[in-house]
C-alpha positions as CSV (number, residue, x, y, z in Angstrom):
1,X,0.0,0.0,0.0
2,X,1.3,3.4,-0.7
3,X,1.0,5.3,2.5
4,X,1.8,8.8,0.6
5,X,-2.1,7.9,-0.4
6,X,-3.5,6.8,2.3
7,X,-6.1,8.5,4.9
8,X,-5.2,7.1,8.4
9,X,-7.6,7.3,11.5
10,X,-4.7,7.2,14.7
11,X,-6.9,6.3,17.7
12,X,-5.6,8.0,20.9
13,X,-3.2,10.6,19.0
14,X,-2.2,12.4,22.0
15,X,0.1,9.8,23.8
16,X,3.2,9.3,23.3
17,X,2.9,6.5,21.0
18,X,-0.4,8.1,19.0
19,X,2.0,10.9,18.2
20,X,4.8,9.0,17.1
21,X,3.4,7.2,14.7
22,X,1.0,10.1,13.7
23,X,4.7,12.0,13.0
24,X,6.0,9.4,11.0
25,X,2.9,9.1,8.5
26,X,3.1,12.7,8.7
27,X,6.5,12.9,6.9
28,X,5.7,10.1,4.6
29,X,3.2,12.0,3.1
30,X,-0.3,10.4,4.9
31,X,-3.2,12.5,5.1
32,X,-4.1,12.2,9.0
33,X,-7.4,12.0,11.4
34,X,-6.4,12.7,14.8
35,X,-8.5,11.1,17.1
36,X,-8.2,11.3,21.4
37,X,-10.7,12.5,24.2
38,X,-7.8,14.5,25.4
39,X,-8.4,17.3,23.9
40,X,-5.1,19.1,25.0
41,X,-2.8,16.3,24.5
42,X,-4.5,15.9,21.1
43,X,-4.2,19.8,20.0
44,X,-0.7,19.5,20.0
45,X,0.3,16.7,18.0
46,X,-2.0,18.3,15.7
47,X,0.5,21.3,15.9
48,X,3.3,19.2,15.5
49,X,1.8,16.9,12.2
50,X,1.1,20.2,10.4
51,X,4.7,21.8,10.9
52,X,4.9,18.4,8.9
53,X,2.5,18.0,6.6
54,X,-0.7,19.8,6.4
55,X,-2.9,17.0,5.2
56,X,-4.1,16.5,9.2
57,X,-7.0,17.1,10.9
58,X,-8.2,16.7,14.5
59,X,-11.1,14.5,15.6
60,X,-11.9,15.7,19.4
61,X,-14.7,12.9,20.7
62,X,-15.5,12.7,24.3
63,X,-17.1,9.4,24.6
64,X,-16.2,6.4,22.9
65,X,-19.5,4.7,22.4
66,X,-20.9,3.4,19.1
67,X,-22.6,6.2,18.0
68,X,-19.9,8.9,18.6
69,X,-17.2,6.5,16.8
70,X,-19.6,6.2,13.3
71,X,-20.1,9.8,13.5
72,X,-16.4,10.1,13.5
73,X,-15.7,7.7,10.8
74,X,-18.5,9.1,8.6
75,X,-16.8,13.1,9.2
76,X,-13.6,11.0,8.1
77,X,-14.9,9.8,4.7
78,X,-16.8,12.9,3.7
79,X,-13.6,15.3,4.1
80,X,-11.2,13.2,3.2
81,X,-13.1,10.8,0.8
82,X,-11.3,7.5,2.1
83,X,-10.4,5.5,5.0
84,X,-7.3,3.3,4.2
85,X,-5.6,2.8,7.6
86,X,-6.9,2.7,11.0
87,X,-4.4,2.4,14.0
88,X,-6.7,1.3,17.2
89,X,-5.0,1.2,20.2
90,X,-6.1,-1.0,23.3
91,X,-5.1,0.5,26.5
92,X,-5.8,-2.2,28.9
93,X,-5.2,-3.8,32.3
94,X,-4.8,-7.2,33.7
95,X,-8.1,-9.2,34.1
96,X,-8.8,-8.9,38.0
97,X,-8.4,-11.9,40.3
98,X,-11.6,-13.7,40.7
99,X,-11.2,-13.3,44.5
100,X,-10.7,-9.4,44.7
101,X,-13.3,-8.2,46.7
102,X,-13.9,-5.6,43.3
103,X,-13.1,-8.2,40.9
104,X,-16.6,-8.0,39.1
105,X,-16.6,-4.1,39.1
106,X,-12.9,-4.4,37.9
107,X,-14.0,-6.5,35.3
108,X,-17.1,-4.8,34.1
109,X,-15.0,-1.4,33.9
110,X,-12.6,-3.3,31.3
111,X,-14.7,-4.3,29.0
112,X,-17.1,-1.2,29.6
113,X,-14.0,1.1,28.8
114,X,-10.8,-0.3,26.8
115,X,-12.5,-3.5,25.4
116,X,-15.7,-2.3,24.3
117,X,-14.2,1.2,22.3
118,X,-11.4,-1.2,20.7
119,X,-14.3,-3.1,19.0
120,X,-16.0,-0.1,18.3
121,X,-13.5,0.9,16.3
122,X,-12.5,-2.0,14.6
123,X,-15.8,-3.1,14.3
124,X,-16.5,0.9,11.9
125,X,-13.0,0.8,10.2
126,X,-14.6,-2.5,8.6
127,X,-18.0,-1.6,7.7
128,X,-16.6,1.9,5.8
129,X,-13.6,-0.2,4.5
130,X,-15.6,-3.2,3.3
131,X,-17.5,-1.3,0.6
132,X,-13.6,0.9,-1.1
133,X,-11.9,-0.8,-4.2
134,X,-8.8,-0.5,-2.8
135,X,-7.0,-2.8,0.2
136,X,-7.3,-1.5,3.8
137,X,-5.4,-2.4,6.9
138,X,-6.2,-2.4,10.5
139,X,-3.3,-2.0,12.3
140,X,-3.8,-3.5,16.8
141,X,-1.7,-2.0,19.3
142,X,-1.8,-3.0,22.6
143,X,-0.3,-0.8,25.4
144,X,-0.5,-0.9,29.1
145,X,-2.5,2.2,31.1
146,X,-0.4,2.2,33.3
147,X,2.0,5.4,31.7
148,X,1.7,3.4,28.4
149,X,4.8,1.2,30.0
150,X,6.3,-1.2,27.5
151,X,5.6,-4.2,29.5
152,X,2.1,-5.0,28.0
153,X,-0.1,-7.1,30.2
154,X,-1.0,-11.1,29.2
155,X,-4.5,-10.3,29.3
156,X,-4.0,-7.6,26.8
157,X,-1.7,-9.4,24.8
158,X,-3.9,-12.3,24.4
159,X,-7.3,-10.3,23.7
160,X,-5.4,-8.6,20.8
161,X,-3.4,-11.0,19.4
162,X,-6.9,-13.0,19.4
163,X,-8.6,-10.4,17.6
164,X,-6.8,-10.0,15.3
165,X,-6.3,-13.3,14.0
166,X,-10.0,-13.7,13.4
167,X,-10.4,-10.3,12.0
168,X,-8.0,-10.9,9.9
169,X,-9.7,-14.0,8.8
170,X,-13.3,-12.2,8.8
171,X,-12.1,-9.6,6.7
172,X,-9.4,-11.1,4.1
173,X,-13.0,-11.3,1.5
174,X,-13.4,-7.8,1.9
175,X,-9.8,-7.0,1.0
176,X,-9.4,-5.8,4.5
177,X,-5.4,-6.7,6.3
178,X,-5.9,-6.6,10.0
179,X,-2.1,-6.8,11.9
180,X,-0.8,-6.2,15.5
181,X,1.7,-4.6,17.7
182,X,2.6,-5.3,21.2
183,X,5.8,-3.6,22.9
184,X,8.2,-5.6,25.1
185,X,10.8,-4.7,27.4
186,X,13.9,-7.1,27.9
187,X,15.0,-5.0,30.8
188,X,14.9,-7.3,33.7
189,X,12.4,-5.2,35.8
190,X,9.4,-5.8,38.1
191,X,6.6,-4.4,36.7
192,X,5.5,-1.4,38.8
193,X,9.1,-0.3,37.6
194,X,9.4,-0.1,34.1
195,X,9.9,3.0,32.2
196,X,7.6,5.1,30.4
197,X,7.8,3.9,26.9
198,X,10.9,6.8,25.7
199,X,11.8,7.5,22.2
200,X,13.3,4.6,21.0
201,X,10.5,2.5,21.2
202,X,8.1,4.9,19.8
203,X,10.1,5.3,16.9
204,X,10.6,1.4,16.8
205,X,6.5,0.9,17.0
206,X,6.1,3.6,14.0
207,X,8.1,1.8,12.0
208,X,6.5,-1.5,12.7
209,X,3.5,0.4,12.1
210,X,4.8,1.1,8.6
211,X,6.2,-2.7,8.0
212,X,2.9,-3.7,8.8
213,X,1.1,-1.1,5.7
214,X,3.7,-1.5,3.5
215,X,3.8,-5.4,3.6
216,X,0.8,-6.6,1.6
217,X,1.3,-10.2,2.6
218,X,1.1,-9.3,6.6
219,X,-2.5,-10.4,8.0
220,X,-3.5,-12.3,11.1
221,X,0.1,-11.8,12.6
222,X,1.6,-9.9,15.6
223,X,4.8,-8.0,15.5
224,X,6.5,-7.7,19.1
225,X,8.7,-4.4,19.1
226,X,11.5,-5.0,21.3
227,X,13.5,-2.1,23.6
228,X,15.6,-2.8,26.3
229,X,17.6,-5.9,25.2
């Protein structure tokens, strides 16, 4: 896929990571939507993309809920004609123990918040992609909350790795890629002290993020990016 084409929706565009990657596409010539419910955070790497490349936009959405995310993806396609690339970020925690004394608030908060606006977006991507001539991609990347640390939690490893495997095999008829991204650290760490995911990685998830678009054999397959070894 040529990216210097390509619309791309960056799901949480203000962290670190969104705006890494929303930098690189920048410079390669992508025509951005910037989406995030921090509106601050998301203002300025809207700044920053445009001292780039002026082809970038910013989506500002509050809530993440079905409606809100069509209404976005339908302002998306009727300025910029096209959606060819979505990046949708899970920002998840570990499942809670089933003997927490919160365990089934814990739980219901997950999938309420990080599970249930990762399938929201996947889940629009498709439907608007689904009906273009051209191949799209859906791009997975799953982060820890928690200071986006590189360590990524198993439960969020697994849910993404998961779906995207059978998206990828859902969507292969539409002409639809669907690949994933999952940081690790090699630092030997507990978790509560990793580092906030610094430059290098950031750079080394954008250009995993680029692999991923560029390749147009890469479907139903995670990409671990590694720091720290």
């Amino acid at each position: 896929m040529h990216i210097g084409q390509s619309v791309v929706i960056i799901t949480d565009a203000g962290n670190p990571i969104g705006k890494a990657v929303a930098l690189h596409f920048a410079s390669l010539g992508a025509t951005l939507a910037l989406v995030d419910n921090n509106e601050v955070e998301l203002k300025k790497t809207l700044r920053s993309c445009r001292k780039i490349n002026k082809s970038s936009a910013a989506f500002y959405i509050k809530y993440y809920d079905e409606l809100t995310i069509s209404a976005l993806f339908q302002q998306v396609k009727e300025r910029f004609g096209a959606i060819n690339i979505l990046l949708n970020t899970w920002t998840g925690t570990e499942i809670p123990h089933l003997l927490s004394p919160t365990s089934i608030i814990d739980f219901n908060n997950i999938m309420q918040n990080s599970a249930a606006s990762f399938f929201i977006f996947g889940k629009m991507a498709a439907e608007f992609m689904q009906h273009q001539p051209h191949q799209s991609v859906i791009i997975n990347l799953a982060l820890s909350h928690e200071n986006h640390q590189p360590h990524t939690p198993t439960t969020s490893k697994t849910v993404v790795s998961g779906l995207t495997q059978n998206w990828a095999n859902e969507l292969a008829d539409f002409n639809i890629r669907v690949g994933g991204i999952v940081p690790i650290n090699h630092q030997d760490k507990p978790y509560d002290q990793q580092p906030i995911i610094g430059v290098p990685m950031q750079d080394e998830i954008a250009r995993n993020v680029e692999y991923i678009v560029r390749n147009d054999s890469f479907s139903g397959r995670m990409i671990e990016s590694e720091i720290g070894v």
